[in-house]
OpenMM code with the backbone's topology and positions (N, CA, C; nanometers):
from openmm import Vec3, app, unit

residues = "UNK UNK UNK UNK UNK UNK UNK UNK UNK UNK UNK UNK UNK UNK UNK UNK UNK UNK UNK UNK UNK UNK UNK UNK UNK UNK UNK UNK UNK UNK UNK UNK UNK UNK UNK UNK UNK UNK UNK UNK UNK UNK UNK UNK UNK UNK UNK UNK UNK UNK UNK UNK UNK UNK UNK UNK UNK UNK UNK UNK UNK UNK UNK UNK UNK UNK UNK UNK UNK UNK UNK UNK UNK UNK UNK UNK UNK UNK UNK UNK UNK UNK UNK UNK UNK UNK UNK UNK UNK UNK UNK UNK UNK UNK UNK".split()
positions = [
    Vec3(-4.6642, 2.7923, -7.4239),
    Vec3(-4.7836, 2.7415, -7.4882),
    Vec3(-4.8209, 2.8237, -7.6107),
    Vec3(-4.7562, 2.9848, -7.6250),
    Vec3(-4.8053, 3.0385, -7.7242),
    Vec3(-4.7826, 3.0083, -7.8412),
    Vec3(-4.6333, 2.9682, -7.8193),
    Vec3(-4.5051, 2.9154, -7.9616),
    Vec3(-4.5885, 2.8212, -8.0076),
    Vec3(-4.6297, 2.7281, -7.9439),
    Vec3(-4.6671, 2.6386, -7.9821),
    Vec3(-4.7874, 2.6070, -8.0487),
    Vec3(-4.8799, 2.7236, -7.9943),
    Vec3(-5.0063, 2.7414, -8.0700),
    Vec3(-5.0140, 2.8122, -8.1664),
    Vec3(-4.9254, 2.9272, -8.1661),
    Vec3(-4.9667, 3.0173, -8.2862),
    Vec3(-4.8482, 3.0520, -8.4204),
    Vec3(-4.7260, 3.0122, -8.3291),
    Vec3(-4.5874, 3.0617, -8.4142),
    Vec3(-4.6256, 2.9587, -8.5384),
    Vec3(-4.6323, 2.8558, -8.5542),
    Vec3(-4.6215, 2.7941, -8.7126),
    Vec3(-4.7270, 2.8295, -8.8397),
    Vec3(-4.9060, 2.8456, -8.7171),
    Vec3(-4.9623, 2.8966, -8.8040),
    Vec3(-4.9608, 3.0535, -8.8715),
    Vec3(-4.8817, 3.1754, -8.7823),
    Vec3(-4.8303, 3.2442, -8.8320),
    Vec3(-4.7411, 3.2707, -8.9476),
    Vec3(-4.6502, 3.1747, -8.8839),
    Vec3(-4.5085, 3.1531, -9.0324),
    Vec3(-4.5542, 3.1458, -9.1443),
    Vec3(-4.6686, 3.0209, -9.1785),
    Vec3(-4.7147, 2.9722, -9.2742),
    Vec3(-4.7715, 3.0804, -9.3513),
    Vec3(-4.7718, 3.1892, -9.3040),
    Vec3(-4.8737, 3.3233, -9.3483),
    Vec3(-4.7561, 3.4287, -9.4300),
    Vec3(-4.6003, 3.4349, -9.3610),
    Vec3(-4.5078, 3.4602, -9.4020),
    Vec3(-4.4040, 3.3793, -9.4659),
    Vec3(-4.3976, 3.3263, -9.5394),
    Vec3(-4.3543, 3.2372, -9.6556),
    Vec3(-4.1821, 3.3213, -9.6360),
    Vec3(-4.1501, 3.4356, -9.6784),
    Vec3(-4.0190, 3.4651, -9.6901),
    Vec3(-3.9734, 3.5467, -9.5829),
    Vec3(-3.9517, 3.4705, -9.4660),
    Vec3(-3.9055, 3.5479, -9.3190),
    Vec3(-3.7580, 3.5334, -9.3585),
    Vec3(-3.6498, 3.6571, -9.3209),
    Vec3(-3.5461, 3.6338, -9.3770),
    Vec3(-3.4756, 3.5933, -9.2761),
    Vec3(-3.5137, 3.6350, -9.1182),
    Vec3(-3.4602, 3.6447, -9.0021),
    Vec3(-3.5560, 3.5703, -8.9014),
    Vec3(-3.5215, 3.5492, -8.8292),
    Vec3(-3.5812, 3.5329, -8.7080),
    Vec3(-3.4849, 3.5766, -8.5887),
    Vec3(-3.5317, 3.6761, -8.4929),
    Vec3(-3.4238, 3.6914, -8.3709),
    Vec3(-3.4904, 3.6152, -8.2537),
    Vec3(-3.4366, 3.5154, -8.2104),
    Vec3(-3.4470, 3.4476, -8.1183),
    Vec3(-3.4198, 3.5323, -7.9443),
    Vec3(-3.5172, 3.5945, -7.9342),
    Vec3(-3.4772, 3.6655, -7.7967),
    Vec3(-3.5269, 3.5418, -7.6639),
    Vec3(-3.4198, 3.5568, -7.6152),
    Vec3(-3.4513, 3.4646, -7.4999),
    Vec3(-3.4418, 3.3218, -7.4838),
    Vec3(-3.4424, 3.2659, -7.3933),
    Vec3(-3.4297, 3.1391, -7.3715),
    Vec3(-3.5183, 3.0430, -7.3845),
    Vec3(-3.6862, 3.0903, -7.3600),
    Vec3(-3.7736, 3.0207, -7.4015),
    Vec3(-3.7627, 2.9950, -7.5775),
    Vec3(-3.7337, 3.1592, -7.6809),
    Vec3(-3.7404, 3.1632, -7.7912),
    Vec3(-3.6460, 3.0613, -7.8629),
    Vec3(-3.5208, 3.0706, -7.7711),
    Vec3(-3.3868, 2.9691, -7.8513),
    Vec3(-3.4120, 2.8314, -7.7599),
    Vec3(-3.4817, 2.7834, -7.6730),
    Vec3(-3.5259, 2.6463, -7.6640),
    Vec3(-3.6146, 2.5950, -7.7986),
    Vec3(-3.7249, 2.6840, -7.8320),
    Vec3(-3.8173, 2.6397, -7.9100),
    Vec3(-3.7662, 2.6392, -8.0264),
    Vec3(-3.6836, 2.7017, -8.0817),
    Vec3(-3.6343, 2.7122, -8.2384),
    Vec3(-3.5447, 2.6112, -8.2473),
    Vec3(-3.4476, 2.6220, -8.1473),
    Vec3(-3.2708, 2.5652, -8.1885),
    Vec3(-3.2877, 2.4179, -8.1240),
    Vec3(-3.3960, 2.3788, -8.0537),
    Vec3(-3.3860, 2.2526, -8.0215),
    Vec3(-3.2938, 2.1993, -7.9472),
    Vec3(-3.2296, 2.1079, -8.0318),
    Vec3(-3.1017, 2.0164, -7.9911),
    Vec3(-3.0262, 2.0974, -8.0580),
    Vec3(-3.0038, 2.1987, -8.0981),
    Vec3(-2.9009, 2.2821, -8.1789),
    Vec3(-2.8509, 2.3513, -8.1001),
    Vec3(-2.9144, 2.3949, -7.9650),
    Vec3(-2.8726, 2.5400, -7.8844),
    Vec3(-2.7375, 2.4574, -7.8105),
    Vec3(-2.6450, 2.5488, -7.7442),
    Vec3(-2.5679, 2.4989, -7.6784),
    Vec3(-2.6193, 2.4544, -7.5397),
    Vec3(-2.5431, 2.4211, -7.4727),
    Vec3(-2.5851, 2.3856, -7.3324),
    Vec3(-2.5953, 2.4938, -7.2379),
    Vec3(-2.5770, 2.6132, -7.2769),
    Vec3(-2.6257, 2.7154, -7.1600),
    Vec3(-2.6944, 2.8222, -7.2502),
    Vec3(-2.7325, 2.9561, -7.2436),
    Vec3(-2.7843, 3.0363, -7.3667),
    Vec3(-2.6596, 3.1812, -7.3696),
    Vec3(-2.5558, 3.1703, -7.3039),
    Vec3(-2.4529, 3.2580, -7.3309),
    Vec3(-2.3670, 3.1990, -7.4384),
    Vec3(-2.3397, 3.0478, -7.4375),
    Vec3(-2.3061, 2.9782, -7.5292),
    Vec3(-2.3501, 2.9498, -7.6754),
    Vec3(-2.4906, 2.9283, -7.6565),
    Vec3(-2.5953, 2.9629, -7.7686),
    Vec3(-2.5509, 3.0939, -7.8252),
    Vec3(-2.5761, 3.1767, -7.7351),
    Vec3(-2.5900, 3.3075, -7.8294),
    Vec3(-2.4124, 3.3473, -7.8836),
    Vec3(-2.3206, 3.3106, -7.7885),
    Vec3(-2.2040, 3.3566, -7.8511),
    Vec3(-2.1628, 3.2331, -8.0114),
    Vec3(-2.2245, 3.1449, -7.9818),
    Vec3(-2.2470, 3.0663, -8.1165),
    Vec3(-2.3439, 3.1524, -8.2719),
    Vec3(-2.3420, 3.2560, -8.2235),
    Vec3(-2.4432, 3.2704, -8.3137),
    Vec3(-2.4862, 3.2972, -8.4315),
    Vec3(-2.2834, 3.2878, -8.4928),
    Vec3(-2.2890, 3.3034, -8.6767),
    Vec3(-2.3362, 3.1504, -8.6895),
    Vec3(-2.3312, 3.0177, -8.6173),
    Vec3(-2.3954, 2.8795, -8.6444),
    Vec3(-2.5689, 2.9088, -8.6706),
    Vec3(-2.5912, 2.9838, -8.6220),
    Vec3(-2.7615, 2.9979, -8.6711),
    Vec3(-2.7985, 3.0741, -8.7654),
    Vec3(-2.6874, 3.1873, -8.8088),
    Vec3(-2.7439, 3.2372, -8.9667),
    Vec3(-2.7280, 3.1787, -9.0683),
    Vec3(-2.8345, 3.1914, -9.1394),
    Vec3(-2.8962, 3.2990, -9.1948),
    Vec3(-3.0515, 3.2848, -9.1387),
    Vec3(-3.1038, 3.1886, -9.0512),
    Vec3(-3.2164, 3.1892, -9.0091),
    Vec3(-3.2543, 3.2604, -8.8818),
    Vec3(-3.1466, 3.2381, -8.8079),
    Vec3(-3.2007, 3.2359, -8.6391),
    Vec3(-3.0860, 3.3173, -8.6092),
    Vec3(-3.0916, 3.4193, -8.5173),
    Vec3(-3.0168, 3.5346, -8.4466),
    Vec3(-3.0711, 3.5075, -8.2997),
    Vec3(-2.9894, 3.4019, -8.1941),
    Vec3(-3.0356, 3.3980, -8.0814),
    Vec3(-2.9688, 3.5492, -8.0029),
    Vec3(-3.0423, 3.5605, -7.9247),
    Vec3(-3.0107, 3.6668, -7.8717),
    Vec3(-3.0936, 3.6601, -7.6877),
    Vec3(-3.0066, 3.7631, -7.5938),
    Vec3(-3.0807, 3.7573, -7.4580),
    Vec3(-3.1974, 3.8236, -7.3933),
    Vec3(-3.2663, 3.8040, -7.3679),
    Vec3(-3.3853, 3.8571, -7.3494),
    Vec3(-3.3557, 3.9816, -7.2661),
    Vec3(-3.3798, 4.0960, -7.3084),
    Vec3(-3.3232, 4.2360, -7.2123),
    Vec3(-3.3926, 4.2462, -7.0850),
    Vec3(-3.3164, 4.2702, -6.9860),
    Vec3(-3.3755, 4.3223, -6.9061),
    Vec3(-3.2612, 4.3631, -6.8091),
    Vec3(-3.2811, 4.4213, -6.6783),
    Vec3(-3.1923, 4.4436, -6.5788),
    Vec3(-3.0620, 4.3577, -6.5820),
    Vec3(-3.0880, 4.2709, -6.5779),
    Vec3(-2.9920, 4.1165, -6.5525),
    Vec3(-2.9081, 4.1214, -6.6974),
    Vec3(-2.9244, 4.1938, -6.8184),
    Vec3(-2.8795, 4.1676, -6.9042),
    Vec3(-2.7633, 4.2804, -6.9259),
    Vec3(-2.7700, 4.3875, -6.8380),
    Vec3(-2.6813, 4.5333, -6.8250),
    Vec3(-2.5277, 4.4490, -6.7712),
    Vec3(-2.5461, 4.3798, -6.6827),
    Vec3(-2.4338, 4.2670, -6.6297),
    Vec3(-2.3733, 4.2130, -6.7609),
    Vec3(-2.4542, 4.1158, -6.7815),
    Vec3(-2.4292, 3.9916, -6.8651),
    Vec3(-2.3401, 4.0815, -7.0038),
    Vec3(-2.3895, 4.1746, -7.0488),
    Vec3(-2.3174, 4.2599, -7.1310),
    Vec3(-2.1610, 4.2982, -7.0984),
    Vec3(-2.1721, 4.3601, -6.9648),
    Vec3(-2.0259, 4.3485, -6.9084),
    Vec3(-1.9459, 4.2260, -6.9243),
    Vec3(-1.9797, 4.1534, -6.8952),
    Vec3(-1.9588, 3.9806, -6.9365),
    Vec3(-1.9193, 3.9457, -7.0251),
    Vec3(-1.9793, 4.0108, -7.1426),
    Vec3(-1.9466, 3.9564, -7.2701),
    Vec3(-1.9458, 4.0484, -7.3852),
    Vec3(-1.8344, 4.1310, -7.3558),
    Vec3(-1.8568, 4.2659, -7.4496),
    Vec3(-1.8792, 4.2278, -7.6206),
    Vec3(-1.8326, 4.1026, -7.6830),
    Vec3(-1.8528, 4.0588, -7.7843),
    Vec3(-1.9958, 4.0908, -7.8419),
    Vec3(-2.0859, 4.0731, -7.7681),
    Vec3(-2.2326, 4.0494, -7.8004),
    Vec3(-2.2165, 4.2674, -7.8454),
    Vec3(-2.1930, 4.2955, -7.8009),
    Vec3(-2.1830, 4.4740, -7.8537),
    Vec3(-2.1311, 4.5202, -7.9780),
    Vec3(-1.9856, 4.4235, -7.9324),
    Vec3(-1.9131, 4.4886, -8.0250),
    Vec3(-1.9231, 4.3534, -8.1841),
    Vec3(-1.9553, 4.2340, -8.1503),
    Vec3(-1.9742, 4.1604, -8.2814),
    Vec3(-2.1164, 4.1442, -8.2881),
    Vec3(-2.2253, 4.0933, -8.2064),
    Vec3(-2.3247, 4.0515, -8.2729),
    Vec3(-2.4893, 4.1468, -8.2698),
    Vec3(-2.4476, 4.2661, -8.1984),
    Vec3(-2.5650, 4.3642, -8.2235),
    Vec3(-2.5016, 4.4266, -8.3427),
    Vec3(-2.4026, 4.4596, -8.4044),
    Vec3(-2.3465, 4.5516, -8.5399),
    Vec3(-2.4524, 4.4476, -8.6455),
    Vec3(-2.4103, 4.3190, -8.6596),
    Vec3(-2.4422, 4.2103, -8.7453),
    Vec3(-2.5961, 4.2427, -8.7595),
    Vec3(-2.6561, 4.2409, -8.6332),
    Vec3(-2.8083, 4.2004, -8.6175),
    Vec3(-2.8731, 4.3570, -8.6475),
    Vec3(-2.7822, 4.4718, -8.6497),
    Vec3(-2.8570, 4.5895, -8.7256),
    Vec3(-2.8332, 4.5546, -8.8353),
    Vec3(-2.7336, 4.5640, -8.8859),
    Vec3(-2.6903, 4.5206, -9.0622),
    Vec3(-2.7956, 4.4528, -9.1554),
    Vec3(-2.8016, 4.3354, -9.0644),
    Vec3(-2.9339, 4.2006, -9.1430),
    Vec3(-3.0676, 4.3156, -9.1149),
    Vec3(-3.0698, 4.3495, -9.0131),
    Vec3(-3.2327, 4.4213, -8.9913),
    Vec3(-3.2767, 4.5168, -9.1105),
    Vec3(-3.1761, 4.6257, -9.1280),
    Vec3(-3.1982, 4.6934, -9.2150),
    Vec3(-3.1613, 4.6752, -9.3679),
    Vec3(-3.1035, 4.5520, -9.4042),
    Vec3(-3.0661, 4.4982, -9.5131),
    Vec3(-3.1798, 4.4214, -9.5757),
    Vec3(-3.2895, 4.3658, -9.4595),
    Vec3(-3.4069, 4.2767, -9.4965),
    Vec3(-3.5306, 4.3954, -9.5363),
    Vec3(-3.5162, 4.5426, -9.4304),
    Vec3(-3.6287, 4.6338, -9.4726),
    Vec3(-3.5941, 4.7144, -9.5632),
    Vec3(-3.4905, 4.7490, -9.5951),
    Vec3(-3.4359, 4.7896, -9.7266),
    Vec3(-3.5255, 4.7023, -9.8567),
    Vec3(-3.4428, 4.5413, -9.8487),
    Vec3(-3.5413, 4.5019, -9.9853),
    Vec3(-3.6818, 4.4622, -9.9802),
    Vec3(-3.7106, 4.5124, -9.8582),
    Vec3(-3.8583, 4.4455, -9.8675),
    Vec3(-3.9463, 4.5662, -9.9007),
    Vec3(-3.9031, 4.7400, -9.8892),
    Vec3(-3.9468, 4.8142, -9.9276),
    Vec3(-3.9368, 4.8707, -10.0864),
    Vec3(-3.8253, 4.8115, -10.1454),
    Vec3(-3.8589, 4.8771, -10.2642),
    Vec3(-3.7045, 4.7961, -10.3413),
] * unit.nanometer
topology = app.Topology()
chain = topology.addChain("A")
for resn in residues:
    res = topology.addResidue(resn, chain)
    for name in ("N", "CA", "C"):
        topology.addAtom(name, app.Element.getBySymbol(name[0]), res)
């Protein structure tokens, strides 16, 4: 209910978001729509299809120390990526 109440009138306030990281499954239902894959390991291993906007990603927690074992990709390809963009966006936004 929050996405829904507050995320657009927020956005509208940030005009040049360069990123969005989609943590979680509620986050990549609400963004990716009909775009997400059919499960969110799929989604997220899809996840050069969502840049340059959307970086789905899994919501951390206990359950996610596994899921990592699972899918060492998400380590070794798409957290490198998702520091890169992070500090590439606060880089030019500072100076």
């Amino acid at each position: 209910e929050c996405a829904a109440l507050w995320h657009a009138p927020l956005r509208a306030h940030w005009p040049r978001i360069g990123l969005t990281l989609l943590v979680g499954g509620y986050a990549i239902d609400h963004y990716l729509q009909a775009r997400r894959r059919p499960t969110m390991t799929e989604t997220v291993a899809a996840w050069r299809d969502y840049l340059p906007d959307f970086l789905p990603m899994p919501h951390p927690s206990w359950r996610t120390v596994a899921w990592e074992r699972r899918n060492p990709w998400f380590g070794e390809e798409l957290l490198p990526e998702a520091r890169h963009r992070v500090a590439t966006l606060v880089r030019s936004s500072v100076g």
